[in-house]
N, C-alpha and C positions, 0 to 999 in steps of 0.2 A: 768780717764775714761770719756766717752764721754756719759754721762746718761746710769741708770739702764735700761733695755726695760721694768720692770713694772712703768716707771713713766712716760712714756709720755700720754697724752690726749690728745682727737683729738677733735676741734669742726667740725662736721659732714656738713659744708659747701660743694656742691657739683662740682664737674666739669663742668657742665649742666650749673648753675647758672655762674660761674663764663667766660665759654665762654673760647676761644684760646687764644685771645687777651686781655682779662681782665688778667688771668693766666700770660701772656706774662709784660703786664704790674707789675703785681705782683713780677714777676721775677727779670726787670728791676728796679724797685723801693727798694730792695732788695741787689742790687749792691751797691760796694762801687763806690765812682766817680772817673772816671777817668782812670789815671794809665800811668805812662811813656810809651810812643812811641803810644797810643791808640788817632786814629784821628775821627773812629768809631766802636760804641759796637752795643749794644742791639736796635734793633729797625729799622737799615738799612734792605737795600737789601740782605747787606754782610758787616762784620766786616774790619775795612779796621788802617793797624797796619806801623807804623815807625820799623824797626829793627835798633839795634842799630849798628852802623857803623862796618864794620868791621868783624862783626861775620855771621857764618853761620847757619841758620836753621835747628832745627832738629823737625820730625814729627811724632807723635806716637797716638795711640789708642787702647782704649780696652772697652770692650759690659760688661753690666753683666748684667744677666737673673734672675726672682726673681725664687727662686726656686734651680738653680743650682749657682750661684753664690754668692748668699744671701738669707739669710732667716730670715722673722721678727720675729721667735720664739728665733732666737739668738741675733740679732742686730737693736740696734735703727737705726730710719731714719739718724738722725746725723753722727752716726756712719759708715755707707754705705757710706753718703757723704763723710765723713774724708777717705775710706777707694778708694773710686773709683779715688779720686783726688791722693791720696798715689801712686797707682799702677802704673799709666799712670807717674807722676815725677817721680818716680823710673827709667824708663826706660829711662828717659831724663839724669836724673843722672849718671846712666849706661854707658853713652855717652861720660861722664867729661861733658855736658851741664846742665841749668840753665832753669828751668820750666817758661814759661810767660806767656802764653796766652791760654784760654781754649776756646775750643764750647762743648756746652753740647749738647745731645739730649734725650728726654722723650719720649716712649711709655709708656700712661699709661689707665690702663683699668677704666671703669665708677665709681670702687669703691674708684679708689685713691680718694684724697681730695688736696684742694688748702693749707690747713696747715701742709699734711705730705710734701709736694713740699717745702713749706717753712722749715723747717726741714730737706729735704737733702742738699738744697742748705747751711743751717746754718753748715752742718756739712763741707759743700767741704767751707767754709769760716775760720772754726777752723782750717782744714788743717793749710791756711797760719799761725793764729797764735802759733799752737804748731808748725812746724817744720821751723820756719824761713823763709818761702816762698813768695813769692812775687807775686801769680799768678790770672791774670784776666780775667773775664768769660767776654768774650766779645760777646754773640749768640749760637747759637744754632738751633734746631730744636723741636717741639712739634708733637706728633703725636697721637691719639687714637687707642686703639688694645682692640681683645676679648681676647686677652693672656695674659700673666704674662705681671708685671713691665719689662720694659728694660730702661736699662739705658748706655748712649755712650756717653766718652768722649773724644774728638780730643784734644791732648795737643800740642801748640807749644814750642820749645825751642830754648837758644839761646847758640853758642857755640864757641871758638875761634878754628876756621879753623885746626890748627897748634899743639891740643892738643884734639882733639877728639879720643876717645879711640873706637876701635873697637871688636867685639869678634874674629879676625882674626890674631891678631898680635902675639900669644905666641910662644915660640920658646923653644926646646928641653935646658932641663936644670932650666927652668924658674920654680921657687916656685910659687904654689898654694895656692892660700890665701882666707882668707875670711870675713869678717868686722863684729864685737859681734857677736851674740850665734843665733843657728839656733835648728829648730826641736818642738818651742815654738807656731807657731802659728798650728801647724796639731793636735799638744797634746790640745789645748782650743780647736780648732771645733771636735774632737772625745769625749772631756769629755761634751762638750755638747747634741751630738748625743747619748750618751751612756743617760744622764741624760731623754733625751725624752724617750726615749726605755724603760728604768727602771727609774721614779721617784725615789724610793727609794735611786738609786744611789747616795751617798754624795762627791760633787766635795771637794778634799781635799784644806781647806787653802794655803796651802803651795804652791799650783798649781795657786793658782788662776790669778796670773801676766800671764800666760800664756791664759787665755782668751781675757784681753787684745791686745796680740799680735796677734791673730786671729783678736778681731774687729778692730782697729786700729793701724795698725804697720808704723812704723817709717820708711820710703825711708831712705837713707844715703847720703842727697844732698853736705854738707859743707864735707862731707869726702869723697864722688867723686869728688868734685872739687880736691882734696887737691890731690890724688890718680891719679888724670888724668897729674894736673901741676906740678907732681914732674920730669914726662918724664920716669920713670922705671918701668910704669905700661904699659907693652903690649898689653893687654888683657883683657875684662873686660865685664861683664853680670851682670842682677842683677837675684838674686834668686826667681823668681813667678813659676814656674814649679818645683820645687825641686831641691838640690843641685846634685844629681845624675843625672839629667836629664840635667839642665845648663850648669854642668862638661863637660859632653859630647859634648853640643854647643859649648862649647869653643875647645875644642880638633879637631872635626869637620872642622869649620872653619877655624882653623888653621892649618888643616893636620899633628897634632898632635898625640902622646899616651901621655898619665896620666896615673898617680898612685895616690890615695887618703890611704889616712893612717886612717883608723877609731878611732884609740885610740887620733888621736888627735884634731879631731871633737868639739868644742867649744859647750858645752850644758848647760844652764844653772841649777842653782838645784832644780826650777820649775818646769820645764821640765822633770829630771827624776825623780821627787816625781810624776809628771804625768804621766807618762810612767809604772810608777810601780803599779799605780791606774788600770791604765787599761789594763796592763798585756802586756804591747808591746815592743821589743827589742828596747832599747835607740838607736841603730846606724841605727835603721829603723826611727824613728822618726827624725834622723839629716838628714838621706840621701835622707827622701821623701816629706819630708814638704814641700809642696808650699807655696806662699804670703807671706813669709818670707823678702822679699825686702832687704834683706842685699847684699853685693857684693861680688860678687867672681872674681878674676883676677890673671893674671899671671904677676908676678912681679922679675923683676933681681935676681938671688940668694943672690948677695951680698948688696944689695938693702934693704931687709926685715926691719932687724935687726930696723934700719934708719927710716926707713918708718911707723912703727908699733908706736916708739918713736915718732914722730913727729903727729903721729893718736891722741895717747894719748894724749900727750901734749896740741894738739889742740881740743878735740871733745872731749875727756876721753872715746873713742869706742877701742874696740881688734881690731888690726889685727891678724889672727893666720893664720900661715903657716899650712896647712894640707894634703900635698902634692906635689906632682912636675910632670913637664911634661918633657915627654919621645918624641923618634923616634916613626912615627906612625905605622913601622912594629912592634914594642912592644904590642900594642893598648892600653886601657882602662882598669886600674886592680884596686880593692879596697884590701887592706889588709887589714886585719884583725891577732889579734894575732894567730900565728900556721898556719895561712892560707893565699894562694894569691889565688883572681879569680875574671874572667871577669865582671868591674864594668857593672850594668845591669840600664837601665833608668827606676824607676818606681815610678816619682813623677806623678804628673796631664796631662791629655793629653786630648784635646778636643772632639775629635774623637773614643776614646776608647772606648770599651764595657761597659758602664756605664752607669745606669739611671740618677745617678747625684750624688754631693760629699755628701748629705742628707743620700746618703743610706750604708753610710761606719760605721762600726762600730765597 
């Protein structure tokens, strides 16, 4: 775990005092040096990068809002950092590509401080050492706001042309798969939510891995590599919106129908000691969990078996099959035992009628 939130302290140095360019220097001083293919980082006009021969570019982004996206009653600064750098590699991974190069950008309002900045960046640095990553902040943007934190970061990637996986490729027949256990990080942000609402509340033991996977979850980069260069993975998303909602991107894009099997939904047993804490149907918590960062992909039927073996072997992660796609005159169905009916999208959606994921409970 990436610090309790009651152990961090803050020396109360201000933004005011430290100026854009002091901060900026702070930042750059901060960096590790260097980095293959980096000709310039922090400090130019513009970051300016060698790619490595041969491969193509991949380009992704994503915002988080303090407030709706995070919240420091749950998560350390560190934590945030490990967590925003996670999201944005994920989808590079997603790709079958190889996270390298970041820009960050800061809105931040007069009460942040120049040592929680050093704190989030300490946590987008832990990224690289727990998950094997290689990735270099090479710039960014600073900016002041009367609003919440936001926080934005541009990830580049790198990928071999010839093995990039798309969410368009699955094809009627193809197993539905999905990389270790999902449904773990929605069951830590609602036992949290629950615990504000009612103190009293006692998060059970046995649950607690699963706030973890709320604050810092693990992208699945060496096993999207592994999943992309076997060549019998068609199809491939990774889970930040929920598996119900992904399922469908994938189906979508490929002019596909699915079918998901719920009984065979990979959950861990954190997860439903959590789930039974706070009174919510386990196959609600697998189906709707976002930030989950694990993969979903459509992979050869004959394929699996092969594939899952070779996951282990290599990563010690599941693959499970949970599923298969269909003709798209079929459409979209989730079984259930006794029951078939129309899979329905109802992970996270930006635009939906909600004040924020704060208010779920």
């Amino acid at each position: 775990m990436l610090y309790a939130p009651t152990t961090i302290r803050y020396s109360m140095t201000s933004l005011i005092s430290s100026g854009e360019f002091g901060l900026i220097r702070r930042i750059r001083n901060r960096q590790p040096s260097g980095g293959d293919g980096v000709i310039a980082g922090i400090g130019d006009d513009a970051a300016a990068v060698l790619p490595t021969p041969g491969t193509a570019l991949l380009y992704t982004t994503d915002t988080f809002v303090e407030g709706l996206d995070f919240d420091l009653d749950f998560s350390t600064w560190p934590q945030i950092g490990f967590k925003s750098m996670a999201a944005n590699a994920s989808d590079i991974a997603a790709m079958g590509g190889t996270p390298r190069y970041a820009l960050v950008t800061l809105c931040l309002p007069s009460r942040r401080t120049p040592e929680e900045v050093d704190l989030l960046y300490e946590g987008m640095h832990r990224f690289n050492e727990t998950c094997g990553a290689s990735v270099h902040i090479i710039g960014g943007d600073l900016s002041a706001t009367d609003g919440p934190t936001v926080l934005s970061i541009t990830l580049i990637g790198e990928a071999d042309p010839a093995r990039i996986v798309f969410r368009s490729g699955a094809l009627p027949g193809d197993a539905l798969c999905v990389t270790g256990d999902i449904g773990g990080s929605e069951a830590g942000l609602r036992l949290l939510l629950r615990r504000r609402k009612n103190p009293a509340f006692a998060i059970p033991d046995a649950s607690a891995e699963t706030l973890e996977k709320h604050r810092t979850p693990r992208p699945r980069l060496r096993e999207a590599n592994l999943l992309a260069a076997s060549g019998n993975v068609h199809a491939m998303i990774d889970i930040s919106d929920g598996l119900s909602s992904d399922a469908l991107h994938l189906a979508e894009n490929s002019h596909t129908g699915l079918c998901i099997e719920a009984d065979t939904l990979p959950v861990r047993t954190a997860t439903r000691v959590a789930a039974e804490a706070l009174g919510i149907p386990i196959v609600d918590l697998a189906l709707n969990s976002g930030e989950e960062f694990e993969l979903l992909c459509a992979v050869a039927p004959d394929a699996v078996s092969d594939l899952a073996a070779e996951l282990m072997a290599e990563t010690g992660v599941l693959l499970t099959r949970i599923g298969f796609f269909t003709t798209k005159d079929l459409g979209c169905l989730l079984r259930t035992p006794g029951e078939t009916r129309p899979l329905v999208a109802s992970g996270y959606e930006h635009f939906a009628f909600h004040p924020s994921p704060k208010s779920r409970s």
